[in-house]
N, C-alpha and C positions, 0 to 999 in steps of 0.2 A: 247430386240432385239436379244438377244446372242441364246434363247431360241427358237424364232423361225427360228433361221440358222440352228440350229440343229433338228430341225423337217422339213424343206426343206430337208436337205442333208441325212439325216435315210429316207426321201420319194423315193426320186432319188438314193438312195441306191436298195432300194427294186424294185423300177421300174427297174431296171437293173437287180437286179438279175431272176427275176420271170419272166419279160418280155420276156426272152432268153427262148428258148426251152429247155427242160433238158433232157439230156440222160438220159434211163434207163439200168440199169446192174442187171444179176442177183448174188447173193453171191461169186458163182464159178468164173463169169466172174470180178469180181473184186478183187478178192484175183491173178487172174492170170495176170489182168492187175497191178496190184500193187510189183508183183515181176517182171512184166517187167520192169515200169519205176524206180521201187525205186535206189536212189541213191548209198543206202548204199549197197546192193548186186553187182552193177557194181565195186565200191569199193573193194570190197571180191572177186571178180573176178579179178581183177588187182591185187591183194595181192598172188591167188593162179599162175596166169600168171608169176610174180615178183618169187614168192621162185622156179616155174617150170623151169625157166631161169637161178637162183643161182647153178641148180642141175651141170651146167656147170664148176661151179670157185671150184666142189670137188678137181681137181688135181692143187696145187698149188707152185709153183717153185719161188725159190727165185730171184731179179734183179740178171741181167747179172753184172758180174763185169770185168770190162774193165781197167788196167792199165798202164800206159808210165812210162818209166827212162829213165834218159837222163842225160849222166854227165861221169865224170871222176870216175867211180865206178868199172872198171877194170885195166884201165893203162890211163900213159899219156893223149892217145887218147879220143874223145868224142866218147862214145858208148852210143847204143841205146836198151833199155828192153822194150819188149808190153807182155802183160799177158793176159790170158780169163780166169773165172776161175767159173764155174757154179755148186751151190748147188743143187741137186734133193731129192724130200723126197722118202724114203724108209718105207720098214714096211705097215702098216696098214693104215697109216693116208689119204690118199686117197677114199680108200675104206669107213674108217669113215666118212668124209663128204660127199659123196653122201647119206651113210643110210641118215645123217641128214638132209642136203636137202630135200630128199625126207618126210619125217616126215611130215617138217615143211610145205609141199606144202599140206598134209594130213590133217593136224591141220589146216591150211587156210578152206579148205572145211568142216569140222566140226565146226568151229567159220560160215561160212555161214548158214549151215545147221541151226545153231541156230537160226541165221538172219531169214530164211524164214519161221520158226515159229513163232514167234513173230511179224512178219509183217501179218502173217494170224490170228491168234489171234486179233491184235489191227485193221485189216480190217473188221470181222466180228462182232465187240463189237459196231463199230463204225457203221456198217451196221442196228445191231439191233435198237441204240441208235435214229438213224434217223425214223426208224419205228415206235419209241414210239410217238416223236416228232408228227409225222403224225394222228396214233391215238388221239393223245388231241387232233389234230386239229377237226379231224372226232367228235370228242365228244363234242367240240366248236358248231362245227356247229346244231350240233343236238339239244345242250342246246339254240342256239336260234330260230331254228323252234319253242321251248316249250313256251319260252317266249316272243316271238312276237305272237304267239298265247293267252297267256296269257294277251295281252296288248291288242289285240281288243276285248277280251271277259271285262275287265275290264273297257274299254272304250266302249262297248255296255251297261255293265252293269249302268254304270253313267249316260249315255244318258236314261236312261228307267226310272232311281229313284232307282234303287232298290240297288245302293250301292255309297261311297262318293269318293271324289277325291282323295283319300292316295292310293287306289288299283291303280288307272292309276299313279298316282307319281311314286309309288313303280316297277311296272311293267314297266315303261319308265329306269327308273334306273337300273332295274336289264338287260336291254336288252343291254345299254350303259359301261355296267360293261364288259358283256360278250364282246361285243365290242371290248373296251379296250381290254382284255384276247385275242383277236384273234391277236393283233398285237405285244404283248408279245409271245406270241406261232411262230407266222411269222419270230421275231428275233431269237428264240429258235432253228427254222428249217433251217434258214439261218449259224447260228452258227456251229449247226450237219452237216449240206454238205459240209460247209469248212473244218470240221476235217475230212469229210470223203475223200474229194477232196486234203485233205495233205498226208492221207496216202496211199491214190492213187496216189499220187504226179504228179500231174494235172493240171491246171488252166481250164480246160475246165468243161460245169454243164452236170457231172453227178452226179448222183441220185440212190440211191437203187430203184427196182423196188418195190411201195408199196402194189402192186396186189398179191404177193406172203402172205402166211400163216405170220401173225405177230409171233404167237408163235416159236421159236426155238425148231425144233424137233431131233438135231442130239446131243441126249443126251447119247450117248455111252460114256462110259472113255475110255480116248484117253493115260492113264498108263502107255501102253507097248510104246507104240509109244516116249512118253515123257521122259519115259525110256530108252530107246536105245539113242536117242538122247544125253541126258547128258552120260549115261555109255560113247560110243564112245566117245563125247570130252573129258573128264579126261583119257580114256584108249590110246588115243591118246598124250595126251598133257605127259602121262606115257613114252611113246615108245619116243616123243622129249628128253625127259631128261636121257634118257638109251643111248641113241645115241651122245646125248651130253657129256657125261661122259666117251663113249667107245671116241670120238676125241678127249676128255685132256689128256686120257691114251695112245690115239697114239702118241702125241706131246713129249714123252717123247722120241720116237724115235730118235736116231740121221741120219743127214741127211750126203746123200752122195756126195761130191765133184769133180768134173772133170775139168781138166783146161790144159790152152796149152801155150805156152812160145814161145818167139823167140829174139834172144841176141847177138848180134855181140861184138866182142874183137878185138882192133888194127883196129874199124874201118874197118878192110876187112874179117875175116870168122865172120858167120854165124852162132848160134849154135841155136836148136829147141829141145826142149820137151812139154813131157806130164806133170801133177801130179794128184794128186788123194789124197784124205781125208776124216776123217770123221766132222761133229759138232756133240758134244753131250754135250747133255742136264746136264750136272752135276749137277746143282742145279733146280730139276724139283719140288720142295715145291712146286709152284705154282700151275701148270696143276693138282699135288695133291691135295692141296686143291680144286681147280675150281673143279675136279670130286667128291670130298665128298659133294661137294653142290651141285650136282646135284643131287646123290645120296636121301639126304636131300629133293629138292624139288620132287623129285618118293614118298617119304613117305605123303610129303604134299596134292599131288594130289588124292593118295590113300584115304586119310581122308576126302578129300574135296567130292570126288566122294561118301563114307559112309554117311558123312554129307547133301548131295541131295538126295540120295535114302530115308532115312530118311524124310527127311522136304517134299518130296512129297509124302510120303507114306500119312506123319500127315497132309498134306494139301488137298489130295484128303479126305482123311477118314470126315474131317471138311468141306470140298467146297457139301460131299456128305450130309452130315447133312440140312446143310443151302437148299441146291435143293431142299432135301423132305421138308425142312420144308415151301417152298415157293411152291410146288405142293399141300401141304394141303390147305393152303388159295387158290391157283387158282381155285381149285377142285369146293369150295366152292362156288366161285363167275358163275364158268361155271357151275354149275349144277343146283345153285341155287338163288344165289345170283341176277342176271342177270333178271333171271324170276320173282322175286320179286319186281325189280326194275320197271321193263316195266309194270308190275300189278298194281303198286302202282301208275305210272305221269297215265295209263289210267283209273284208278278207281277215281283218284281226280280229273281230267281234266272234265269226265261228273257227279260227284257231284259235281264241281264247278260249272258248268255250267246251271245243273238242280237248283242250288239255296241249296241244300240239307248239303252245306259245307261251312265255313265260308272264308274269306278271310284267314285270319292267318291260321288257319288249313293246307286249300294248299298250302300256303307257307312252311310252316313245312314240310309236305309228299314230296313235289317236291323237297327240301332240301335234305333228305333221299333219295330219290329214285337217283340223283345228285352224292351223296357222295356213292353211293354202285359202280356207274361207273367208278367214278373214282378210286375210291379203286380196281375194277375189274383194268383199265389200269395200274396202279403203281404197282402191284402187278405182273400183268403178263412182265410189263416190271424189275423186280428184279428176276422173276423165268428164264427170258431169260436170264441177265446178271450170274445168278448163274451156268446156264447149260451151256454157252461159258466157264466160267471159270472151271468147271470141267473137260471141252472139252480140257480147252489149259490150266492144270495148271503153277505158274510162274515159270519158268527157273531161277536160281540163278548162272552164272559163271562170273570168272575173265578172 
């Protein structure tokens, strides 16, 4: 019973989704719609908005200090002391936290910057990925033109005498297999537009447009570009911790005090002053330490920026291996491969037909000729997957 709720509910699944009209987009227009809705960039937006507004709390002044006395603390009499008495910082420490503010609003946009490549990377992989989907289907359909063809030449043939009932068995089976295979591909394709409708961040169906060229042709390396990218956030995230280190060394500054008084004696005069002071820092270990560490982390980022130039240099060098090595098989199947294939289902289709070929036989050829197609699709959809990734090699930061 269980089993068939679950082939009800996967029908009515699909009736809904395929029933619906599905938008088309092309590459462009999805990688642009995908930086609009993404969440995570409006996020990184509100991060650079948040430190642009911090830039404001640079000049920062200690509470107001407000105090009373009250009591027999000059004569007899009950007299009264009020005090104000306000710290301001001096020196440089001002000046150091806006650099760092600032900075930090800078490194917000180079942590997006990274965001919006990687959102375009995983919308074009995702883009291709659905293409392939489409192709097996395209090649579904074509493998059962072949074999319901195959199924009334085998079912003419039986009716005539001139062969037995295992060619129509076998040709009913093999049409219900493919079948079968189309409603596996149908879930396959279903599966590809959700992920592509996630990183479009969507609920609405769209769809890559699959009228466009399946091959992926923007096989430039995209190096400098990937380049700049990481150089800037580590040369950035460099400039945060210079600026962090120049604020610990201002903290050592001391701050300067202003304050006003007012104090009666005998209950009737009045007496009023100013004062003035400094705080300082005598024991600044701290802020020392906290700038050797920052110091510390300038060297770390130095390495870590070495350590990315590197791993993309050895990553492109290897993603460029892997392309040529998946342009030689494409080469093969588009030059040759393909036309071999289509020679071989129509040179056995009218020896089958003329009598001149045995059943097995054509089973065998149409097997081969079957497996060069799909070989051609799997192939070219690993030559696509290989030129996106040389396109958008992977980003590695903290």
């Amino acid at each position: 019973m269980k089993k068939y709720i679950y082939v009800f509910i996967a029908i009515c699944f699909f009736t809904k989704t395929f029933s619906q009209k599905n938008q088309t987009v092309t590459l462009e227009e999805a990688i642009l719609l995908a930086k609009t809705n993404n969440i995570g960039l409006k996020i990184a937006d509100k991060e650079i908005e948040k430190q642009t507004i911090l830039k404001k709390t640079a000049f920062q002044i200690d509470p107001l200090q407000v105090q009373y006395q009250g009591g027999q603390f000059n004569s007899e009499s009950y007299d009264h002391n009020i005090s104000v008495q306000q710290y301001f910082p001096i020196g440089k420490i001002t000046k150091a936290n806006r650099q760092l503010q600032e900075e930090l609003a800078k490194l917000a946009e180079k942590r997006k910057a990274i965001s919006e490549y990687e959102i375009e990377k995983a919308v074009t992989l995702s883009y291709y990925q659905y293409l392939f989907g489409i192709s097996i289907q395209k090649l579904n359909v074509e493998l059962n033109d072949i074999y319901t063809k195959f199924l009334k030449n085998a079912e003419l043939r039986f009716k005539t005498g001139e062969s037995g009932n295992i060619e129509v068995i076998s040709a009913k089976a093999k049409v219900k297999e493919i079948e079968t295979q189309k409603a596996q591909i149908d879930y396959d394709l279903a599966i590809y537009q959700k992920q592509f409708q996630y990183f479009l961040n969507t609920e609405d169906n769209i769809v890559p447009n699959d009228k466009v060229v399946f091959k992926y042709e923007n096989t430039t390396k995209n190096t400098s570009k990937v380049e700049n990218i990481v150089t800037e956030y580590y040369q950035q995230q460099i400039s945060v911790y210079q600026k962090e280190a120049n604020t610990f060394k201002a903290q050592k500054m001391p701050k300067l005090g202003l304050g006003y008084f007012a104090q009666s004696i005998d209950t009737k005069t009045l007496f009023q002053g100013f004062t003035a002071g400094l705080q300082i820092p005598l024991f600044g270990n701290v802020n020392s330490a906290k700038a050797k560490a920052s110091a510390i982390s300038i060297s770390q980022s130095e390495l870590e920026l070495q350590k990315s130039k590197l791993t993309l240099k050895l990553q492109n060098q290897q993603l460029q291996d892997e392309l040529d090595k998946q342009k030689k098989g494409l080469d093969y199947y588009q030059n040759e491969g393909l036309q071999f294939a289509e020679q071989i289902i129509n040179t056995a289709q009218k020896s089958y037909e003329n009598g001149d070929m045995s059943y097995f036989t054509y089973i065998s050829f149409l097997n081969q000729a079957i497996d060069i197609k799909k070989q051609y699709a799997e192939t070219l959809n690993a030559y696509n997957q290989s030129a996106i990734q040389l396109q958008f090699p992977s980003i590695s930061n903290n």
